[in-house]
C-alpha beads as a LAMMPS data file, in Angstrom:
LAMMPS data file: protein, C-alpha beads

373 atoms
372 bonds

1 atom types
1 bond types

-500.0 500.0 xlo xhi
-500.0 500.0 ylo yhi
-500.0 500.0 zlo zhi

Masses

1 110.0

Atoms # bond

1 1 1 0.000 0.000 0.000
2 1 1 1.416 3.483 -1.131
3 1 1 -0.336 6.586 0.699
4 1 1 0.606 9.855 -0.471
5 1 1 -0.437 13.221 1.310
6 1 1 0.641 16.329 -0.094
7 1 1 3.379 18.541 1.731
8 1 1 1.716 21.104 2.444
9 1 1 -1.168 19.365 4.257
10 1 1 1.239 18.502 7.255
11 1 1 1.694 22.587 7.770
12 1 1 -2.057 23.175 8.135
13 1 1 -3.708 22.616 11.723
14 1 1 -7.318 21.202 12.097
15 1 1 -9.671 20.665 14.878
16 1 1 -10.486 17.146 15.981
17 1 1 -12.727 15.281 15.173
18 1 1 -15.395 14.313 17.893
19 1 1 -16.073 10.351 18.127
20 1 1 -19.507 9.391 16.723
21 1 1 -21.705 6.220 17.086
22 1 1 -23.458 4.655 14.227
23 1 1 -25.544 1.744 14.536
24 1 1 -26.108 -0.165 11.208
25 1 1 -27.534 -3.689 12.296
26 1 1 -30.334 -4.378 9.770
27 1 1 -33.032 -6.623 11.213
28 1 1 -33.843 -9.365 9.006
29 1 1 -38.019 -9.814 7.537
30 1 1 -39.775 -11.668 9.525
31 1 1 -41.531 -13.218 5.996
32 1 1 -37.929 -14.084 4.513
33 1 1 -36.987 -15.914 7.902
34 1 1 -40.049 -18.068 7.683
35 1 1 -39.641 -19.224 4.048
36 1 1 -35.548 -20.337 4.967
37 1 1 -36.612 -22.093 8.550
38 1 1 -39.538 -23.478 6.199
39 1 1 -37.243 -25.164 3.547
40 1 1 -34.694 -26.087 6.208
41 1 1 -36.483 -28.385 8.101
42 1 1 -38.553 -29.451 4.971
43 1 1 -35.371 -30.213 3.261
44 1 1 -34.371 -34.205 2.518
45 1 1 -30.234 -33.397 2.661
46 1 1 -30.055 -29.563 3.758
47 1 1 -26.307 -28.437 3.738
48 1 1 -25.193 -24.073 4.839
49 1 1 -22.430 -22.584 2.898
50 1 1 -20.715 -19.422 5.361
51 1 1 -18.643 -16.767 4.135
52 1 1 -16.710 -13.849 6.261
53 1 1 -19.868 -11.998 7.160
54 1 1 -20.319 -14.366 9.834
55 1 1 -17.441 -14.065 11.895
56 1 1 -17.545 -10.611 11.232
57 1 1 -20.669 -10.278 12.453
58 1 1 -20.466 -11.961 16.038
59 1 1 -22.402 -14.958 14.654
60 1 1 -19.257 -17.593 14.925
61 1 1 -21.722 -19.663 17.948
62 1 1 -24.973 -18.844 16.686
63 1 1 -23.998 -20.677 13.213
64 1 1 -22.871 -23.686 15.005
65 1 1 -26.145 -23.688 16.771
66 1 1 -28.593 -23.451 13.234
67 1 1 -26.216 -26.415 11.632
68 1 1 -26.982 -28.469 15.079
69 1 1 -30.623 -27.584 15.478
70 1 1 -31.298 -28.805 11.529
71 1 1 -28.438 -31.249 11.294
72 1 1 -26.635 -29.707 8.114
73 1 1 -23.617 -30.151 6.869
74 1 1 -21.582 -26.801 6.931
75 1 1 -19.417 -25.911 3.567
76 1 1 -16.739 -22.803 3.767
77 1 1 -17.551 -20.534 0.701
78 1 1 -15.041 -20.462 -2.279
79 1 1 -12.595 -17.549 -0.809
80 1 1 -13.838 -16.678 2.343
81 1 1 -10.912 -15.001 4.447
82 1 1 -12.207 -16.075 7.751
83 1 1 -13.165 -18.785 9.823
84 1 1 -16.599 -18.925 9.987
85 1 1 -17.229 -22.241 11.921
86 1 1 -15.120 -24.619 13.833
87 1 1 -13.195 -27.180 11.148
88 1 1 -13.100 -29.746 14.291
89 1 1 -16.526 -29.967 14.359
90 1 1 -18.661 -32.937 13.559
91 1 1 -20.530 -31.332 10.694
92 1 1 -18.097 -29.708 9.172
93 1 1 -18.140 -31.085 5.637
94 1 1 -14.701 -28.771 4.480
95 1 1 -13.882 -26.188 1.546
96 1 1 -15.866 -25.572 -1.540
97 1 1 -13.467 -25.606 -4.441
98 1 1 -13.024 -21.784 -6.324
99 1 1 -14.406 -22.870 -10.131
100 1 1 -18.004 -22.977 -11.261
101 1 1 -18.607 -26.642 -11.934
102 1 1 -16.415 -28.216 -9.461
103 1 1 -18.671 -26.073 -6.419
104 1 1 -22.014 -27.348 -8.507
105 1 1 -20.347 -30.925 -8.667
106 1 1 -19.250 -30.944 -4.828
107 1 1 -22.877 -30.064 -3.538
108 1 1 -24.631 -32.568 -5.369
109 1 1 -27.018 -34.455 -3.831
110 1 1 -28.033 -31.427 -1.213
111 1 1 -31.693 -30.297 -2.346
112 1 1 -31.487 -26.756 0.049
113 1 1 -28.547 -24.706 0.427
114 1 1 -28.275 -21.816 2.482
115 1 1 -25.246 -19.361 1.845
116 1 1 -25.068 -17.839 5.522
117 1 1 -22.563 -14.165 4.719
118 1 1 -21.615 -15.524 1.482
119 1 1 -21.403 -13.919 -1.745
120 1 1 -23.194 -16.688 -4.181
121 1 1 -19.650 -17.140 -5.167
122 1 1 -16.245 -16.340 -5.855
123 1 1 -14.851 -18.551 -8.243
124 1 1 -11.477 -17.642 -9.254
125 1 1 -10.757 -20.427 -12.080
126 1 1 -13.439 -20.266 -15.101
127 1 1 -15.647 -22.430 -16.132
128 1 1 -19.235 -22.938 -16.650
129 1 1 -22.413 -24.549 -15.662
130 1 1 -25.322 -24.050 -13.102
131 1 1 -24.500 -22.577 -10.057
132 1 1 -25.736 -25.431 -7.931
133 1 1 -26.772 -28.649 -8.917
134 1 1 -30.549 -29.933 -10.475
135 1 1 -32.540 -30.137 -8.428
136 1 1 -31.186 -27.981 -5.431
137 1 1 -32.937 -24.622 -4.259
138 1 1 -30.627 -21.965 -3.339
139 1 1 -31.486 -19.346 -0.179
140 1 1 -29.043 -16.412 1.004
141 1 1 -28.967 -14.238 3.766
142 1 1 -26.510 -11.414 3.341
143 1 1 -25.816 -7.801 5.323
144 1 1 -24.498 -6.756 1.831
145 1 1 -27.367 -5.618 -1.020
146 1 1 -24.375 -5.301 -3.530
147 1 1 -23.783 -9.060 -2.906
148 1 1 -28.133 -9.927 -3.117
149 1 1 -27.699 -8.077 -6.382
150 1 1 -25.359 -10.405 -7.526
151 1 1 -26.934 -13.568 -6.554
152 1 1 -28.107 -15.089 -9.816
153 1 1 -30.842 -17.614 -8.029
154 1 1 -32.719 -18.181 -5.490
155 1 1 -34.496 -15.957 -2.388
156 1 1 -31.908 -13.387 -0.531
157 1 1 -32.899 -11.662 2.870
158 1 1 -30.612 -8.473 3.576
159 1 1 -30.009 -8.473 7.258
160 1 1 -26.979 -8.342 9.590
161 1 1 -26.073 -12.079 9.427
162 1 1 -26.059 -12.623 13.585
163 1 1 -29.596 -10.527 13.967
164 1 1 -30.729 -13.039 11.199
165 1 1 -29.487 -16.128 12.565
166 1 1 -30.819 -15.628 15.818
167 1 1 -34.222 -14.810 14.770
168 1 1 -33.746 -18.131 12.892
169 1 1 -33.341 -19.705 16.346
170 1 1 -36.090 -18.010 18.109
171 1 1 -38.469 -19.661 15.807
172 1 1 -40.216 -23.123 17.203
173 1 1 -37.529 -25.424 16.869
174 1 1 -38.185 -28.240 14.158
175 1 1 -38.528 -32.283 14.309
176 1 1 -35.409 -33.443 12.537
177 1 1 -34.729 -36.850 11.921
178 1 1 -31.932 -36.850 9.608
179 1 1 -28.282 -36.442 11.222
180 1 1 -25.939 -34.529 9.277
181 1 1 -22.155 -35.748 8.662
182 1 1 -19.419 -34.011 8.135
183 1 1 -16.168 -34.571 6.526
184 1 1 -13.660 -37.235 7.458
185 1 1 -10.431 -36.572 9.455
186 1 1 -7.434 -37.127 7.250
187 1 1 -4.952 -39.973 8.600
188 1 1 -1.735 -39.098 9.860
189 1 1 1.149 -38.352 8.218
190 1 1 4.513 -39.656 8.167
191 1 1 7.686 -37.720 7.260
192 1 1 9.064 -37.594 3.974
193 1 1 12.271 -35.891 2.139
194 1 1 11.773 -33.343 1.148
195 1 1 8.693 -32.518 3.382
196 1 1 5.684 -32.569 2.004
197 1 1 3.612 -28.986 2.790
198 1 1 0.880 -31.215 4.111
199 1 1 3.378 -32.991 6.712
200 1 1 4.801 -29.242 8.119
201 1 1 0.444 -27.987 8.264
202 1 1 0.414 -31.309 9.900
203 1 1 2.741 -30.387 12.779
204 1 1 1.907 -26.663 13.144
205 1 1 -1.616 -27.405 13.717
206 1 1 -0.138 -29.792 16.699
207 1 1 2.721 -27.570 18.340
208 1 1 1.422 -24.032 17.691
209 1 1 -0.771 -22.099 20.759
210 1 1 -4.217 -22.708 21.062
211 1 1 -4.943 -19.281 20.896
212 1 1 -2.957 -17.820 18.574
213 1 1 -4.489 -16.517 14.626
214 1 1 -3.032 -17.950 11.359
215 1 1 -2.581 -16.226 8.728
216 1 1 -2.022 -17.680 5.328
217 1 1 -0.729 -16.588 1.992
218 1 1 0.803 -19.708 1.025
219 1 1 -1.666 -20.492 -2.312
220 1 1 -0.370 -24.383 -2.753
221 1 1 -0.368 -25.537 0.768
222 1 1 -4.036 -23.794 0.961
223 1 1 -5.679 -27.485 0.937
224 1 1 -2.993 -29.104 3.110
225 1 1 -3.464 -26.469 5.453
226 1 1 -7.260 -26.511 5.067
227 1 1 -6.738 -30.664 5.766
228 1 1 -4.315 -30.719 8.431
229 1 1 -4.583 -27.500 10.200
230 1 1 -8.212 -26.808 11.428
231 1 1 -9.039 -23.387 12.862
232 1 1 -12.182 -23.958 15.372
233 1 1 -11.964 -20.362 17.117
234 1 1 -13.751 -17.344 15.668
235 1 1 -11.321 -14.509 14.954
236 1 1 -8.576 -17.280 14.610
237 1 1 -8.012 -16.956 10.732
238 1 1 -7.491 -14.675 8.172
239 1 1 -6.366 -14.264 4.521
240 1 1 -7.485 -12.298 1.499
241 1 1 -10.556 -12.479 0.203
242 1 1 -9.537 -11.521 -4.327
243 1 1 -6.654 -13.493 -6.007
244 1 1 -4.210 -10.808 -5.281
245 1 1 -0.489 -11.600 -4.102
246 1 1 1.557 -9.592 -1.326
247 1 1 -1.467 -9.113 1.848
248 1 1 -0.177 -11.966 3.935
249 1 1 3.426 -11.064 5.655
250 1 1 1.843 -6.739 5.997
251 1 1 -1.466 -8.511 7.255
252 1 1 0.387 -10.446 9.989
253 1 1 1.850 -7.384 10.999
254 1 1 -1.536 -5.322 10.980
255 1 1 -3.168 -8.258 13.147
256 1 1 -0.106 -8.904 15.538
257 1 1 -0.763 -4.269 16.376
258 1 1 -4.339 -4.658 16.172
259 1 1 -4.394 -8.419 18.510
260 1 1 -2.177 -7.321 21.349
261 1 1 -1.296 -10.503 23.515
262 1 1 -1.580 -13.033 20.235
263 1 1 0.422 -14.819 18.792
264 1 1 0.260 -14.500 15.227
265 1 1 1.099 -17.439 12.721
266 1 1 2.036 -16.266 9.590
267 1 1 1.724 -19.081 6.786
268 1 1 3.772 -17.478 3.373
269 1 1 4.646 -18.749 0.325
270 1 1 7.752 -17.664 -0.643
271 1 1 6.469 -15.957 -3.714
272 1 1 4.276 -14.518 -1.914
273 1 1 6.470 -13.425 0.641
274 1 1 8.678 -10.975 -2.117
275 1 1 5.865 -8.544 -2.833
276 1 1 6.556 -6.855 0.682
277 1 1 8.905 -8.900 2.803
278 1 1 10.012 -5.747 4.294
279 1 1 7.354 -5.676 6.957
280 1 1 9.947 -7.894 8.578
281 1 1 11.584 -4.929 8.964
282 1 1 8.311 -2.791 10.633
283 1 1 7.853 -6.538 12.622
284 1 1 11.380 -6.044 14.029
285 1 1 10.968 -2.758 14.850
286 1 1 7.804 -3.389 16.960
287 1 1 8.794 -6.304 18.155
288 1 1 5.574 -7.994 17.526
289 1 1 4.756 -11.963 18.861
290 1 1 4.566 -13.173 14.933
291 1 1 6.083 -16.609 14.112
292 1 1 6.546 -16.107 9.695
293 1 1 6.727 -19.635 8.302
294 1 1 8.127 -19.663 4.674
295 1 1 6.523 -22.798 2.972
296 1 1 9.462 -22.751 0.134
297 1 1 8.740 -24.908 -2.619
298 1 1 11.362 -22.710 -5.223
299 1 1 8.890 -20.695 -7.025
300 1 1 5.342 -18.964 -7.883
301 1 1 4.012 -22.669 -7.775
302 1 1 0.489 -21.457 -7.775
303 1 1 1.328 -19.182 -10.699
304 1 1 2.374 -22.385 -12.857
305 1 1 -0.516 -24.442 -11.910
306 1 1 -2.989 -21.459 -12.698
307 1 1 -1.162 -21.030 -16.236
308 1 1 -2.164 -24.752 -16.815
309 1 1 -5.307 -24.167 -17.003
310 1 1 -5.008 -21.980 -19.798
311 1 1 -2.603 -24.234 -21.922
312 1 1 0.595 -22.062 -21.231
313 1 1 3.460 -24.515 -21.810
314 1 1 6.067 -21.901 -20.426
315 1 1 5.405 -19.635 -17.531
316 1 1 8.383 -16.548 -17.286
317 1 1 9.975 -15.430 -14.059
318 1 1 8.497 -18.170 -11.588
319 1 1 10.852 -19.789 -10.738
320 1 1 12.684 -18.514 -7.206
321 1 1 16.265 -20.593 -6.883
322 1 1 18.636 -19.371 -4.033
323 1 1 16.631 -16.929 -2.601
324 1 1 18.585 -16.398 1.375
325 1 1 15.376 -15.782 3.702
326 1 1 17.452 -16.566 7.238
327 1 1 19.764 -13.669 5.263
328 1 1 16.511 -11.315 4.003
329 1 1 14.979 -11.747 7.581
330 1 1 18.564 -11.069 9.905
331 1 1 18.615 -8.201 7.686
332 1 1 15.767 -6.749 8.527
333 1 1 16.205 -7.177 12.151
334 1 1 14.271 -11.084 12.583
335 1 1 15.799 -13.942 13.890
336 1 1 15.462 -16.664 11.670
337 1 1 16.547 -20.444 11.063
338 1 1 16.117 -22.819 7.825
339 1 1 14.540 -25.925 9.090
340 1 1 17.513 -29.012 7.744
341 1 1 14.250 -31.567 7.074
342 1 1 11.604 -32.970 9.251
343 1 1 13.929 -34.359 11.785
344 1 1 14.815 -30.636 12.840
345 1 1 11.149 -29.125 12.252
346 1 1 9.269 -29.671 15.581
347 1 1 11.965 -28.164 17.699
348 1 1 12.302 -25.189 15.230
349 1 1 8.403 -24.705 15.193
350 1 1 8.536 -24.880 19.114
351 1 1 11.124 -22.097 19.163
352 1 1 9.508 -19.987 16.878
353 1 1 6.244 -19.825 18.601
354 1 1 7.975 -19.330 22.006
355 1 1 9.508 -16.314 21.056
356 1 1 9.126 -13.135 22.141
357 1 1 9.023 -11.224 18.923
358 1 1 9.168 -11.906 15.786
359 1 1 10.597 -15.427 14.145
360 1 1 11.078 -16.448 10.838
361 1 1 11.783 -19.866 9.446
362 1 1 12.435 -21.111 6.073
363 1 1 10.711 -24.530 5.674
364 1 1 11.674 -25.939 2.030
365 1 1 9.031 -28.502 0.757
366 1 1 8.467 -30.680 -2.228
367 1 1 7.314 -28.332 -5.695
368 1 1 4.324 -30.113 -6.172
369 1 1 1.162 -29.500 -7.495
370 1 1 -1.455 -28.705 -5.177
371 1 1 -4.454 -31.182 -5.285
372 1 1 -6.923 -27.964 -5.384
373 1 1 -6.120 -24.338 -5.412

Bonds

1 1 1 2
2 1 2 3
3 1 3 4
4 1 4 5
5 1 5 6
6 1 6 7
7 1 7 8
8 1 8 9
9 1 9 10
10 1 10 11
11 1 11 12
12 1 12 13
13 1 13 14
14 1 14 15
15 1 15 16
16 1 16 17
17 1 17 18
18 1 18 19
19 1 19 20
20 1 20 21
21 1 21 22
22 1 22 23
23 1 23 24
24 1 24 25
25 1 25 26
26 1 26 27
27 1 27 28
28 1 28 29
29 1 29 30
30 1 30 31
31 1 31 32
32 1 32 33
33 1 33 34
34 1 34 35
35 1 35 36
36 1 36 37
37 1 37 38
38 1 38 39
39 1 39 40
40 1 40 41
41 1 41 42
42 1 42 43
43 1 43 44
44 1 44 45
45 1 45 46
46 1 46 47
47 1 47 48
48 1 48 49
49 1 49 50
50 1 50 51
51 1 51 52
52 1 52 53
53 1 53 54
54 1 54 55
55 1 55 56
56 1 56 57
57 1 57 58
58 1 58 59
59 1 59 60
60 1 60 61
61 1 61 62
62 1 62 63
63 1 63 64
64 1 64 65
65 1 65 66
66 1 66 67
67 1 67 68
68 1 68 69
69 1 69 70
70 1 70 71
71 1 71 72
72 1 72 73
73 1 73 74
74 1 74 75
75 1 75 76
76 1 76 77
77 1 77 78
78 1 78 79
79 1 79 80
80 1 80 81
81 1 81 82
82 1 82 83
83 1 83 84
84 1 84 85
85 1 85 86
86 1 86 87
87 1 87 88
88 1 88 89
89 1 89 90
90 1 90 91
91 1 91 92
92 1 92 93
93 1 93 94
94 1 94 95
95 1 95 96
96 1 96 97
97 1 97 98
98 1 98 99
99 1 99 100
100 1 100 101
101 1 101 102
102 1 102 103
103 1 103 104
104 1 104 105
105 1 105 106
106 1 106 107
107 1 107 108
108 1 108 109
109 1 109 110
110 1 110 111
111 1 111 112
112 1 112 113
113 1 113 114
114 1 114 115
115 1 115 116
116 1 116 117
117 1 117 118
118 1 118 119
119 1 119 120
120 1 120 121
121 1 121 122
122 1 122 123
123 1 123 124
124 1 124 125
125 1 125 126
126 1 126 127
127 1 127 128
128 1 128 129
129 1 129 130
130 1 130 131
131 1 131 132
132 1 132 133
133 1 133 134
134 1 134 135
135 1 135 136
136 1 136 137
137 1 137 138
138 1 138 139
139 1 139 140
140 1 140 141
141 1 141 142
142 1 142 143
143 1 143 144
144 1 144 145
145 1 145 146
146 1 146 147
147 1 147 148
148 1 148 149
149 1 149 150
150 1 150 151
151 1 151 152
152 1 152 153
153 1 153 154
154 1 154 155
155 1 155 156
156 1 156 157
157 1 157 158
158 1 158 159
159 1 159 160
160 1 160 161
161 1 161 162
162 1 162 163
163 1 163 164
164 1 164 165
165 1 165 166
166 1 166 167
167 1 167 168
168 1 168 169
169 1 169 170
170 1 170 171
171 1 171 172
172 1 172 173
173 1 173 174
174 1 174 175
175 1 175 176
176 1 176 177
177 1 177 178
178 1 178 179
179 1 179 180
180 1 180 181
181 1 181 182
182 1 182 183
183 1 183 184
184 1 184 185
185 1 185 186
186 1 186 187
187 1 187 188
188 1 188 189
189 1 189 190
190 1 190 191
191 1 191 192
192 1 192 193
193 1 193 194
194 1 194 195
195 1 195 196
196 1 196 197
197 1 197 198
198 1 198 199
199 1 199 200
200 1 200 201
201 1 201 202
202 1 202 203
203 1 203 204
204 1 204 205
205 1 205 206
206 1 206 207
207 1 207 208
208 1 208 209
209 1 209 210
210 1 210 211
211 1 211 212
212 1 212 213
213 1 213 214
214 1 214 215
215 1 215 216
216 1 216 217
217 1 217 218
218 1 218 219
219 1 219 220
220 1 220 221
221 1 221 222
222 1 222 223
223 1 223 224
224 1 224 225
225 1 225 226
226 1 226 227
227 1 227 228
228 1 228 229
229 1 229 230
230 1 230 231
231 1 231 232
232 1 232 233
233 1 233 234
234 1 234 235
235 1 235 236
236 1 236 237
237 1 237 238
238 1 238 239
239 1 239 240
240 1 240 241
241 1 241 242
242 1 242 243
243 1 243 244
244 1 244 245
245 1 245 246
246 1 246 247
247 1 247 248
248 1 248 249
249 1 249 250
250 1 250 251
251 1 251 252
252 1 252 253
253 1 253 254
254 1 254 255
255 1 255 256
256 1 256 257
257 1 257 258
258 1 258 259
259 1 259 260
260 1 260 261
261 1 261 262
262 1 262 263
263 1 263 264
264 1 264 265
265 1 265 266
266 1 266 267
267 1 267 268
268 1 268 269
269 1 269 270
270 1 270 271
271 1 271 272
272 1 272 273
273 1 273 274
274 1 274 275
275 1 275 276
276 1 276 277
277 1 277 278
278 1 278 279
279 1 279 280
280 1 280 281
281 1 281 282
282 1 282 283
283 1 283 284
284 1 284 285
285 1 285 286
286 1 286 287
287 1 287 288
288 1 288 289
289 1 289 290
290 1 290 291
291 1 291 292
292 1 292 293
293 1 293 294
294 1 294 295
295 1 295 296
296 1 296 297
297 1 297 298
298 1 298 299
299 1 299 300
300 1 300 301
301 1 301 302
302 1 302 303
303 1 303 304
304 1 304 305
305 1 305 306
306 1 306 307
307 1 307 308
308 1 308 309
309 1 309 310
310 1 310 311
311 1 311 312
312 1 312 313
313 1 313 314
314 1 314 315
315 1 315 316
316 1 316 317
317 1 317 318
318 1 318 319
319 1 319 320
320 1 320 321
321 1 321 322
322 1 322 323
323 1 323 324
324 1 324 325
325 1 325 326
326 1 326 327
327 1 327 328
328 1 328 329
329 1 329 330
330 1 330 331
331 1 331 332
332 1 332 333
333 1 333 334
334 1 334 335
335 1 335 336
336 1 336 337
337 1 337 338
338 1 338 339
339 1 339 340
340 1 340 341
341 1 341 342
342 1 342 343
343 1 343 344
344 1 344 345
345 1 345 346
346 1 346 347
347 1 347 348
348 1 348 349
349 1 349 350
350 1 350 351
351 1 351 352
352 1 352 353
353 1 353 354
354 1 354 355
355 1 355 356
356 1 356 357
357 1 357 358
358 1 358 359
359 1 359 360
360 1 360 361
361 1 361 362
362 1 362 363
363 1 363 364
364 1 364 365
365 1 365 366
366 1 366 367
367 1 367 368
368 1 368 369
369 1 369 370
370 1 370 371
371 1 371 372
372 1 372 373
């Protein structure tokens, strides 16, 4: 981010500004409400998608307790930058995938979806199709109108998403006699050389503190980390929400000043890393509790896999040999450590969230192809 303010401005005094209070919580139609709670509990396989708006919104617990009361199956919405419901949980059925079909493909067989502070969605690979499946009714509540605009199908109630949800649960509470599954828990993973990105989300989900945020910019170890390292507190989790490259190692530094007492876990890529690795520098300087963990595979991997879906034989400038991150990061003021191979990584992981400011490692992992982007 560039901000530029004239020179002059900084000679000019002005007054302050006096702290106002706006409240903007829209209360959701009671009519809407009735139709969704209606094709809930009418539904034969009912399944909720959530998006951002709901941890934004305070309405992390209430959505856990709609998906219990009508036994559904909870999906995370293609981009969604936030948790939104606990990934532990026993209907938690994972991560819709980010092209057209595949999301249409992956929720066959559900006749009622709800998309609970979800844009109706963001795809980032094209392709085409029917946004949901045959046969499947779509329903949407939203705080955003832009967003109901957008929604191609189905019935949308604007409302803020936790003054919507529980009005949802203040209705008479249905007879449900389906029970809703979610995903299964992947098995454990044994080491490999190199490590395999799923193997090092394997072992930060089991050494890092229970209370500390992750956030990731780290595009092919996206679906490891979505696999092996489940986020199950609200406010715990946050990446971008567009395509774009360079938020995550700023955005660790923006949550570690704006979360004082938290540890922050900052997953990067380390192409992604480049576009502004010198907020290890403003990191340093502040001494912030953030534990950077470079998940090197050599290059813009997700760059090269993207480019295959467009039939580009030859992708320029992607690939990142020799690049010295214990050297970038001592540099810039951070302590830092390349991890030798998975013999040396639980030890460095344990170090790196005990510290008192920031830490850096650079974990180098197999260049492979992500199953899902």
């Amino acid at each position: 981010m560039f901000v530029s303010v004239p020179v002059d401005d900084w000679d000019k005094a002005c007054e302050l500004i006096e702290p106002r209070t706006v409240f903007s919580r829209r209360r959701p139609d009671a009519e809407g409400l009735g139709v969704i709670a209606d094709a809930l509990a009418g539904a034969r396989n009912p399944c909720l998608v959530v998006g951002a708006d709901v941890d934004r919104s305070g309405a992390f617990d209430l959505a856990v307790e709609l998906a219990e009361r009508y036994e559904t199956p909870v999906w995370v919405a293609p981009r969604t930058y936030r948790c939104n419901f606990p990934e532990s949980h026993r209907l938690f059925a994972g991560f819709l995938p980010i092209s057209k079909a595949a999301v249409a493909e992956t929720l066959k067989g559900h006749d009622v979806v709800l998309a609970l502070g979800a844009p109706v969605f963001t795809y980032h690979a094209e392709s085409s199709g029917p946004v949901l499946p045959p046969g499947a009714a779509l329903y949407q509540i939203t705080s955003d109108p832009v967003q109901a605009a957008f929604t191609p199908i189905g019935t949308t109630v604007v409302a803020s998403v936790d003054a919507a949800v529980a009005d949802l649960l203040a209705l008479p509470a249905p007879k449900v006699a389906r029970k809703g599954k979610g995903r299964e828990r992947p098995a454990t993973l044994e080491p490999t050389s190199p490590m395999k990105p799923a193997y090092v989300m394997q072992r930060v989900g089991a050494l890092r503190p229970k209370d500390s945020i992750v956030v990731e910019e780290a595009p092919t170890a996206r679906g490891p980390m979505n696999d092996f390292l489940p986020i199950d507190r609200p406010d715990g989790f946050f990446t971008t929400g567009s395509g774009g490259l360079g938020y995550g190692l700023p955005a660790a530094v923006g949550l570690a000043l704006a979360r004082p007492g938290k540890r922050i876990v900052a997953v990067i890529g380390d192409g992604s890393s480049m576009y502004a690795i010198q907020a290890l520098w403003t990191a340093a300087q502040l001494k912030l509790p953030i534990s950077f963990l470079i998940v090197n595979n050599g290059g813009y991997l997700a760059l090269k896999q993207m480019a295959g879906l467009f039939q580009m034989t030859e992708v320029v400038g992607t690939d990142l040999p020799g690049i010295d991150f214990v050297g970038l990061a001592s540099a810039l003021g951070v302590k830092a450590a390349r991890v030798g191979g998975a013999p040396d990584l639980d030890a460095a992981l344990a170090d790196a969230f005990a510290a008192d400011g920031p830490r850096l490692l650079d974990i180098p992992v197999e260049a492979a192809f992500a199953d899902r982007l």
